[in-house]
C-alpha positions as CSV (number, residue, x, y, z in Angstrom):
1,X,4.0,-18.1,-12.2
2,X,5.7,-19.1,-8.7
3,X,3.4,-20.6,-6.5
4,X,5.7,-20.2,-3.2
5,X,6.3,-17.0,-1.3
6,X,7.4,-16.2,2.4
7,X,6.2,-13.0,4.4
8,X,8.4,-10.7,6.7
9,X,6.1,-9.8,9.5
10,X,6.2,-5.7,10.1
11,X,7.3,-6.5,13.5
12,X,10.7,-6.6,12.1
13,X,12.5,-3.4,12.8
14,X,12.8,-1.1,9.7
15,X,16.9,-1.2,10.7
16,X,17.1,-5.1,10.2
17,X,15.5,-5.0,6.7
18,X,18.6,-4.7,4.5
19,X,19.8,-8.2,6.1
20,X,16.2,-9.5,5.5
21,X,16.4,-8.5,1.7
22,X,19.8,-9.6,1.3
23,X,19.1,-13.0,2.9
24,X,16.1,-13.5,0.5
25,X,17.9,-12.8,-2.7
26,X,21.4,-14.8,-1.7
27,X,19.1,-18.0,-0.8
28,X,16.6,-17.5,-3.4
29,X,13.4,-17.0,-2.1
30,X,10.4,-16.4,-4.9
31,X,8.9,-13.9,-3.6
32,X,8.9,-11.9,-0.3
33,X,5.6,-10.7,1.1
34,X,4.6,-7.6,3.6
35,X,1.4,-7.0,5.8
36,X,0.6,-3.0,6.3
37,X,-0.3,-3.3,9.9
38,X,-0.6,-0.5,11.7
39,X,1.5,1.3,13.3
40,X,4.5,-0.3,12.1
41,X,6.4,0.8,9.3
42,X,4.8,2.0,5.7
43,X,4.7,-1.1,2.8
44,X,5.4,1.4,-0.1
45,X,8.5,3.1,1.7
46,X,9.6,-0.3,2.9
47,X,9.0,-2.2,-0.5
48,X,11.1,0.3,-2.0
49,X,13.8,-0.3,0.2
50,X,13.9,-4.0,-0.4
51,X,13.3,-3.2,-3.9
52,X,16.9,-0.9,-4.4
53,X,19.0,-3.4,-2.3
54,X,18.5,-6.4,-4.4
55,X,18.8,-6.7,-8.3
56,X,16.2,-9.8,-8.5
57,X,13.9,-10.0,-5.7
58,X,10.0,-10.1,-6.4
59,X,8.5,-8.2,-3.2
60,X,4.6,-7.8,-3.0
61,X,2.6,-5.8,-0.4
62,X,-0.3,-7.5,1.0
63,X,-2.3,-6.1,1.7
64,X,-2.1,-2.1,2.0
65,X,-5.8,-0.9,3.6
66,X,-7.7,1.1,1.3
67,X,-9.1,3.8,3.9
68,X,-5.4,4.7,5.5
69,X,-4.6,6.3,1.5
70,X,-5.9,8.3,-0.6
71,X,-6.8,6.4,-3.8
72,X,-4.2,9.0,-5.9
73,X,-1.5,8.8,-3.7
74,X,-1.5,5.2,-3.7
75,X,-1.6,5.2,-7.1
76,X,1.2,7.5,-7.4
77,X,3.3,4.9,-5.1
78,X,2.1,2.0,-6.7
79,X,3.0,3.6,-10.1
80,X,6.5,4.6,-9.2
81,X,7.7,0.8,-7.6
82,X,6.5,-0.9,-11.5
83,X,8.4,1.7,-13.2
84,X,11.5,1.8,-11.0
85,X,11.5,-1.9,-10.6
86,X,9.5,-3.5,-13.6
87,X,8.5,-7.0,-13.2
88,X,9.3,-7.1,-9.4
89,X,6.2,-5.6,-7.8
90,X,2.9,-6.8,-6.6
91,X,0.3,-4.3,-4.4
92,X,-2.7,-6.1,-3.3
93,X,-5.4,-3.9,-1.5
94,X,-7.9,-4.4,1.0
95,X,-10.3,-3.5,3.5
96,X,-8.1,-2.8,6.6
97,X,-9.0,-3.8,10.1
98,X,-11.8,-1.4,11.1
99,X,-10.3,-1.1,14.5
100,X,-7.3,0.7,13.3
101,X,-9.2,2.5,10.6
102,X,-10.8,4.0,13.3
103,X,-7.9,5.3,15.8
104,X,-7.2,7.2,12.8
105,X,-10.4,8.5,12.1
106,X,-10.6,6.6,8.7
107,X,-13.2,4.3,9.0
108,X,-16.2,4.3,6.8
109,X,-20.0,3.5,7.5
110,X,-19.5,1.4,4.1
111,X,-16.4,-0.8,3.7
112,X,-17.9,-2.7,0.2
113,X,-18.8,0.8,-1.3
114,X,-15.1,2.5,-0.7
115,X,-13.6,-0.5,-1.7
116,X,-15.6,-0.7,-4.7
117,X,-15.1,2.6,-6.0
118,X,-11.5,2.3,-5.0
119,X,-10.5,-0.5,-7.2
120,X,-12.2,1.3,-9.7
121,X,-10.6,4.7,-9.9
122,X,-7.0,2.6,-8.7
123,X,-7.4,0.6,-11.7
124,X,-8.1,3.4,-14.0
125,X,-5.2,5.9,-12.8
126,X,-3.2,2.6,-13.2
127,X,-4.2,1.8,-17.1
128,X,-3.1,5.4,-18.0
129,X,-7.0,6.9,-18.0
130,X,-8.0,10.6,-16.9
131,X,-10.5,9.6,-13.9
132,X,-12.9,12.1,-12.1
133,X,-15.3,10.4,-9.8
134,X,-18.0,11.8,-7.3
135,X,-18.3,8.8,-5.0
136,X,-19.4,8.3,-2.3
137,X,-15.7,7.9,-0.3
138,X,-13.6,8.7,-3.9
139,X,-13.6,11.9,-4.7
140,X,-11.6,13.1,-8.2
141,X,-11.4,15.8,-10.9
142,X,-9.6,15.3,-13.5
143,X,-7.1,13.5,-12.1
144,X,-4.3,11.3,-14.1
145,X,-1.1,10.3,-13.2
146,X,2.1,12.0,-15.2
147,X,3.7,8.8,-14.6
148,X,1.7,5.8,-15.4
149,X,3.3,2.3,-15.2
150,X,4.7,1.4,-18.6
151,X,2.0,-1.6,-18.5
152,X,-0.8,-1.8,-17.1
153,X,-0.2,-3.6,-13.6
154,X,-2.6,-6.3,-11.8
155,X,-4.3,-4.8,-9.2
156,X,-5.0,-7.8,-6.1
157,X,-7.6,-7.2,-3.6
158,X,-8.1,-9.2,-0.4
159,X,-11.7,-10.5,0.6
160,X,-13.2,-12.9,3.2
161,X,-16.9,-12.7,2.9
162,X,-18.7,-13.4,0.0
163,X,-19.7,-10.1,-1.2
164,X,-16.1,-8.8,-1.0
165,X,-15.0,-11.7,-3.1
166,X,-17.6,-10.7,-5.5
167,X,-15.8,-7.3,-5.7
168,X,-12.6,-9.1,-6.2
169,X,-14.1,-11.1,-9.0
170,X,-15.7,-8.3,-10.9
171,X,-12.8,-5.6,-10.2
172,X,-9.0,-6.8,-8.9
173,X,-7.3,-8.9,-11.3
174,X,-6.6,-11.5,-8.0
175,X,-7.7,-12.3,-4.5
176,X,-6.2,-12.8,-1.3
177,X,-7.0,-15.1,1.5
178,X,-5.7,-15.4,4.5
179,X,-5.0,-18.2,6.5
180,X,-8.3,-18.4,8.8
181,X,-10.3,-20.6,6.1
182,X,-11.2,-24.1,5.4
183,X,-10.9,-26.3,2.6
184,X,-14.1,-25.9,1.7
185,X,-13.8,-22.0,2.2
186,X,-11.3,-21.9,0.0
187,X,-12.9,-23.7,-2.7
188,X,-16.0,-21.6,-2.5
189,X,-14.3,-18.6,-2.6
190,X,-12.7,-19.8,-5.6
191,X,-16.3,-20.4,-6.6
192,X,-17.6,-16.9,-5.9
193,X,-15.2,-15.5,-7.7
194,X,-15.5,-17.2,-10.9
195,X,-19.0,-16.9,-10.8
196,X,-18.6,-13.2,-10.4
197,X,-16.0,-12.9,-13.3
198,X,-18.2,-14.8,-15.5
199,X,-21.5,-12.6,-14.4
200,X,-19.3,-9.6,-15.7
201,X,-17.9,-11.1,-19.0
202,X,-14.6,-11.1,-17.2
203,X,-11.9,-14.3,-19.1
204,X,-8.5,-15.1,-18.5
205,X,-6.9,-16.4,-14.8
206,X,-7.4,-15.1,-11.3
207,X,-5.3,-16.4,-9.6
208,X,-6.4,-16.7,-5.8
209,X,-3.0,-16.2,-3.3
210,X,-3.7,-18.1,-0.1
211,X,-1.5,-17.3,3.3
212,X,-0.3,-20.7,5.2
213,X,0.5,-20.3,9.1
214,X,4.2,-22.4,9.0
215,X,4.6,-23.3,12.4
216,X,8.4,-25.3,12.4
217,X,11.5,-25.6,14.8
218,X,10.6,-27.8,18.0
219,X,7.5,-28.3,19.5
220,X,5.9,-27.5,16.2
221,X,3.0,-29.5,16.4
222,X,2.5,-29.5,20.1
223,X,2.8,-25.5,19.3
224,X,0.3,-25.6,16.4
225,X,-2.4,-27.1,18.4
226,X,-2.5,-25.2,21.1
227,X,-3.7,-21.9,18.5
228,X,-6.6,-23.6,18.1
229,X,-6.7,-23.6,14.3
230,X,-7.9,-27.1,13.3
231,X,-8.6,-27.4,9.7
232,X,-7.6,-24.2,9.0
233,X,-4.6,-23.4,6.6
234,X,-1.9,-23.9,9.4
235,X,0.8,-26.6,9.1
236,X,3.1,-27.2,11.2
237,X,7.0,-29.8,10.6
238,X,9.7,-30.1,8.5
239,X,10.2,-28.8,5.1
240,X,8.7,-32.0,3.5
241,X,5.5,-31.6,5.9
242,X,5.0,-27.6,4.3
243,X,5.4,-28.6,0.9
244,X,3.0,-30.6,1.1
245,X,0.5,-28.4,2.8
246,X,1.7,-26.0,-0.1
247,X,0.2,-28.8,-2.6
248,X,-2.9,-29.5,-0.7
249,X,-4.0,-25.9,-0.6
250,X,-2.8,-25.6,-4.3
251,X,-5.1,-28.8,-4.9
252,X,-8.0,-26.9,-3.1
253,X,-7.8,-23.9,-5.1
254,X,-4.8,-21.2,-4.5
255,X,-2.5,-20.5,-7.3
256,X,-0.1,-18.8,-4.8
257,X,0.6,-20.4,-1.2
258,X,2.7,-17.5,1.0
259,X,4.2,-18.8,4.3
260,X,3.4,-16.6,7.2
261,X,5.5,-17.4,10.5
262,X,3.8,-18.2,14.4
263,X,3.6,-15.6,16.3
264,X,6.3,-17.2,18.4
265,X,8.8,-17.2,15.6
266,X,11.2,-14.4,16.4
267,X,14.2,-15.4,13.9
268,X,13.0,-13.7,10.3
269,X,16.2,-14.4,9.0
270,X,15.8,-18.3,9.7
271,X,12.3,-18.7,8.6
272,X,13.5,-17.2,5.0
273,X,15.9,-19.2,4.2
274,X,13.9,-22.4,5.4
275,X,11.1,-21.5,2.9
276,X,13.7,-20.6,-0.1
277,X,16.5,-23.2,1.4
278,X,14.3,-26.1,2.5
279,X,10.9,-25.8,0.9
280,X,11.0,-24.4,-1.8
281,X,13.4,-26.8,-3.7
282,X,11.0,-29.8,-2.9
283,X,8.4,-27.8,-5.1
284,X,8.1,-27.3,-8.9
285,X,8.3,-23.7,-9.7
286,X,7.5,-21.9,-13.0
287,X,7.0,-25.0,-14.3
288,X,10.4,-26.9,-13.9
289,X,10.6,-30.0,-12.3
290,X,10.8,-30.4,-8.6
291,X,14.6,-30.7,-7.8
292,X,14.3,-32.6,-5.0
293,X,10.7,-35.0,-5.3
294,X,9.2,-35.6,-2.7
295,X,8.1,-39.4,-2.3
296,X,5.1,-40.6,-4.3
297,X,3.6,-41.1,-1.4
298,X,4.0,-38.5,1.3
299,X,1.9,-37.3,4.9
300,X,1.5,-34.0,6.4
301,X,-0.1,-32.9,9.1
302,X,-2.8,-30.1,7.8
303,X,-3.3,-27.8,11.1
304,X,-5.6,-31.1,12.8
305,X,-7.0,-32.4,9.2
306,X,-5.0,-35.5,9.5
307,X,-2.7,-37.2,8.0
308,X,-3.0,-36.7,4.0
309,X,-1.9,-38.5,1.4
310,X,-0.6,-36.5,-1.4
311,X,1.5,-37.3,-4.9
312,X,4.8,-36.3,-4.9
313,X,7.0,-34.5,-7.6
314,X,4.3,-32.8,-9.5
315,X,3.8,-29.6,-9.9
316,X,1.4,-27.7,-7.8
317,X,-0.5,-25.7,-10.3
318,X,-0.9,-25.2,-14.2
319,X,1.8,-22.5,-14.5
320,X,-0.3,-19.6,-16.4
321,X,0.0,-16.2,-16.8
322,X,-2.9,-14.3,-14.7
323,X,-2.6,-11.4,-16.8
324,X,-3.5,-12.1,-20.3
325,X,-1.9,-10.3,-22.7
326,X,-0.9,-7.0,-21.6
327,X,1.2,-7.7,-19.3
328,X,3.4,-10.5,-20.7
329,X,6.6,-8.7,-20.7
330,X,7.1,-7.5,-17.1
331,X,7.9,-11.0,-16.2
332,X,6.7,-14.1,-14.5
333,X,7.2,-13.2,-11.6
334,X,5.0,-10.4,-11.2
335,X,1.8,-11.7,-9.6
336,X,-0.1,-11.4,-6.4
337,X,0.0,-9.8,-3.5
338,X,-3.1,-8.8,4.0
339,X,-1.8,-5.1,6.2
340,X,-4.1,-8.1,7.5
341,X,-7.2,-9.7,5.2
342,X,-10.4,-7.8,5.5
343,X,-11.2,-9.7,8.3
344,X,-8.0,-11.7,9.9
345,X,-8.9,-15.2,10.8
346,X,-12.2,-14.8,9.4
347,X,-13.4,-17.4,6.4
348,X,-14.9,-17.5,3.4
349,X,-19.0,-18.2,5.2
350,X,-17.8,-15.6,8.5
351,X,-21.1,-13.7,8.1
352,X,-22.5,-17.2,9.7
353,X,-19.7,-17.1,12.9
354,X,-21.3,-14.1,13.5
355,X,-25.1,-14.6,12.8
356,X,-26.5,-17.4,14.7
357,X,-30.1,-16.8,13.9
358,X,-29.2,-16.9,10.4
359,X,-30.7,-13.2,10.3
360,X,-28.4,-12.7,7.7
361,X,-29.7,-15.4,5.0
362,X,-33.0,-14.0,4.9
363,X,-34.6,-13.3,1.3
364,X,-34.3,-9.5,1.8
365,X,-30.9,-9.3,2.4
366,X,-30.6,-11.5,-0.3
367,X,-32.5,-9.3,-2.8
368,X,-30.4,-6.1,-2.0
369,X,-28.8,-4.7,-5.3
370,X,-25.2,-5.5,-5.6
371,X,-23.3,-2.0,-5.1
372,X,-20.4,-3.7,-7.5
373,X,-20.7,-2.5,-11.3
374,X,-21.5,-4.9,-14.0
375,X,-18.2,-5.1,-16.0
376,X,-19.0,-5.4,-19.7
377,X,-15.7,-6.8,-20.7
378,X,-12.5,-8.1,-19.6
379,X,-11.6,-4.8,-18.4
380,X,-13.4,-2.8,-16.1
381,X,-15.8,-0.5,-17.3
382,X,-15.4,3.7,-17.4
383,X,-15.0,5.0,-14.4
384,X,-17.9,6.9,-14.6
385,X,-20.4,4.0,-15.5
386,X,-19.1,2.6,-12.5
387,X,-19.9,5.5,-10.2
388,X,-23.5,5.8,-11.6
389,X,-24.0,1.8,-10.7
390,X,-22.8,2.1,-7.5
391,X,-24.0,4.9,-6.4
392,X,-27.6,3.9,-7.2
393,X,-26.3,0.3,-5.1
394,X,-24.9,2.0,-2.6
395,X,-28.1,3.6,-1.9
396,X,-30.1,0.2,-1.3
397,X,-27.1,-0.5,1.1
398,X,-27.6,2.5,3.4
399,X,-31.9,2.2,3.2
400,X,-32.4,-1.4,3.9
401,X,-34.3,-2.3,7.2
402,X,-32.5,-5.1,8.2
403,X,-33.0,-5.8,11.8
404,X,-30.3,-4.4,14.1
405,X,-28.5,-6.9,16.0
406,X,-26.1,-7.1,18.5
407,X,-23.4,-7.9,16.6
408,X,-23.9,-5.0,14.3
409,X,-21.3,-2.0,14.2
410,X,-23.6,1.3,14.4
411,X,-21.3,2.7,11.7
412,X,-21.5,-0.3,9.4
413,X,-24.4,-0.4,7.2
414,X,-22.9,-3.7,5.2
415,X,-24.8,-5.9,7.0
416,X,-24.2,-9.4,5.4
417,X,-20.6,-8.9,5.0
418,X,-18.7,-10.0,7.9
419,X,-18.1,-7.4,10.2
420,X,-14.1,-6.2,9.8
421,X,-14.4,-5.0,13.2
422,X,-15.0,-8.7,14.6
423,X,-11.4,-9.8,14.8
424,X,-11.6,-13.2,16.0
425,X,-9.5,-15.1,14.2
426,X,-6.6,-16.7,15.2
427,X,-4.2,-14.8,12.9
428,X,-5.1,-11.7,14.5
429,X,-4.7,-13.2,18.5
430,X,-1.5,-14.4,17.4
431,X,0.0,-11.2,15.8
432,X,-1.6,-8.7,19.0
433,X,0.1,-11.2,21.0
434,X,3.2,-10.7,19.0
435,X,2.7,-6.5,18.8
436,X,2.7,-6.5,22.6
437,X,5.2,-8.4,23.5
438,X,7.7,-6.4,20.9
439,X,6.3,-3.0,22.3
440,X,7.2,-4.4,25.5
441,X,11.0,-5.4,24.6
442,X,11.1,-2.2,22.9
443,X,10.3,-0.1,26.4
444,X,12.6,-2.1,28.4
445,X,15.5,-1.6,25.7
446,X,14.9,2.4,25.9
447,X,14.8,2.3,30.2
């Protein structure tokens, strides 16, 4: 699998995307990533685009926010891009940030449950099944798509907290982090997950994609710090200094490591060809050796974690299919795929950021039933077993008597899941910042 990638942020104007794409292919690049933010442009319409001006170019959407579309339409989209562009496509999924689920009147008193039954009925319309479902947010009859990928694709899910990374274990066939956590976030994530997958009966790879803040040109450093995001996935030098924060977050877990620009970087075109150009030959890819080794010896600076010392010239992770067997022949390429995270900025253990009293620990909350279906085998199980589990779940989730606190959402009854609303994370800061000061640009050009 490759284990680089490189995002073009949806600040970029839908009119400069054929040079983006072109750039990508002619240099190289793995893998090009897209956020859904709103209110920029659409992933699936944009993905396609990329898609049918390039012949080679892997492009993944991550992540698209599960209450903006309806779970057959996306299906339907997702659907098309594998069969169009076979072997080229990755859709991950995710919560949204509440904030914008709500201008649009999306937003749901229970995130977990409509992602839950979400990935379920995605993942059967995906595998070819006739799905009806009376869920609590999905709603079908009957429904099955005339056009069904040719095979079964991976469906990726983005998580923060630990009970949407239980979902991702026991129902996406990968997870997505962004850049907010620790090492030690990311590792227990990793964690989570497995232990979900094995709870489930659930074998084969996972592979966990992890989104590194690439802070480069001058200033970098002096740049880097002043975000604020010590010991966070951030990095900030040369091409040497990222590949090695590429290995160090491979070390620490993440099968995938997708670059992500500051929110200062205004040049798409250059940060592209510095990840496929400059990076991404110091690394080993799909297994080959690293064309250009790095020193056996060589220091990065990790966001403020320090100087590290780190092996040179190997590769950064076992290179595996995540797939198993069915999917084997639409190339190795075809992986992974955050709109924003769940949560932007927020980390693996957020639920404590938010919970000083440590309300949120307590044995009750604790003891709630899980809303997620037990999956009996590798596969997810019918999609009406899955209703029936999480319906009866879903019901602890909207009776429990936790105390109401401060930080609590009226409308969000998931109360030891971080709260999606609670964007406090630097990522987000960064990329409002960024929003603004493009809205502004674009009034002045239209005066």
């Amino acid at each position: 699998m490759t284990i680089l990638a490189a995002t073009c942020w949806p600040q970029v104007p839908p009119e400069r995307l054929r040079e983006v794409a072109h750039v990508a292919e002619e240099s190289g690049l793995a893998e090009l990533w897209l956020w859904e933010d709103c209110f920029w442009g659409g992933a699936m319409a944009i993905a396609s685009a990329l898609l049918g001006w390039t012949e080679r170019l892997p492009v993944a959407v991550g992540v698209s926010p599960v209450p903006l579309r309806n779970v057959a339409l996306a299906a339907m989209e997702i659907a098309a891009l594998h069969r169009m562009f076979p072997g080229r496509v990755t859709v991950g999924v995710g919560h949204g940030v509440q904030a914008w689920m709500g201008q649009v009147g999306a937003r749901v008193n229970s995130p977990l449950t409509l992602l839950g039954e979400y990935l379920t009925a995605l993942r059967g319309l995906l595998d070819g099944e006739r799905v009806t479902m009376d869920g609590r947010y999905v709603k079908l009859d009957d429904v099955a798509l005339d056009w069904p990928p040719l095979t079964p694709p991976p469906v990726f899910c983005a998580a923060a907290g630990p009970r949407t990374l239980r979902i991702t274990g026991q129902l996406a066939d990968g997870t997505i982090l962004d850049s907010g956590g620790t090492v030690e976030q990311v590792r227990a994530a990793r964690q989570v997950i497995d232990e979900a997958r094995a709870d489930v009966g659930r074998t084969g790879a996972h592979p966990v994609v992890l989104y590194l803040l690439t802070v480069t040109g001058p200033d970098a450093a002096r740049r880097l710090e002043a975000m604020g995001r010590a010991g966070t996935a951030a990095v900030a030098g040369d091409a040497r200094a990222v590949a090695e924060a590429v290995r160090f977050w491979a070390a620490a877990g993440a099968d995938k490591v997708v670059l992500h620009p500051a929110a200062d970087d205004t040049d798409p075109l250059a940060f592209i060809r510095f990840a496929a150009e400059e990076v991404q030959p110091l690394l080993a890819l799909r297994g080959e050796p690293a064309s250009a080794p790095v020193g056996a010896v060589a220091r990065a600076r990790l966001g403020r974690l320090g100087l590290l010392a780190v092996r040179g010239g190997e590769p950064v992770v076992g290179q595996r299919d995540d797939r198993g067997e069915v999917g084997r022949d639409q190339g190795a390429r075809h992986q992974v795929g955050d709109e924003a995270a769940p949560a932007v900025g927020q980390r693996v253990e957020d639920h404590r950021q938010h919970d000083p009293r440590g309300e949120l620990d307590q044995e009750h909350q604790d003891d709630r039933a899980e809303h997620v279906p037990r999956v009996a085998a590798d596969r997810p199980p019918a999609p009406a077993e899955r209703l029936d589990r999480a319906g009866a779940a879903d019901h602890d989730l909207r009776h429990d008597q936790a105390p109401v606190r401060d930080q609590d959402q009226a409308r969000h009854d998931d109360q030891d899941e971080p709260d999606p609303d609670a964007d406090a994370g630097e990522d987000r800061r960064e990329r409002d910042g960024a929003d603004e000061r493009h809205r502004r640009r674009d009034r002045r050009a239209q005066v």
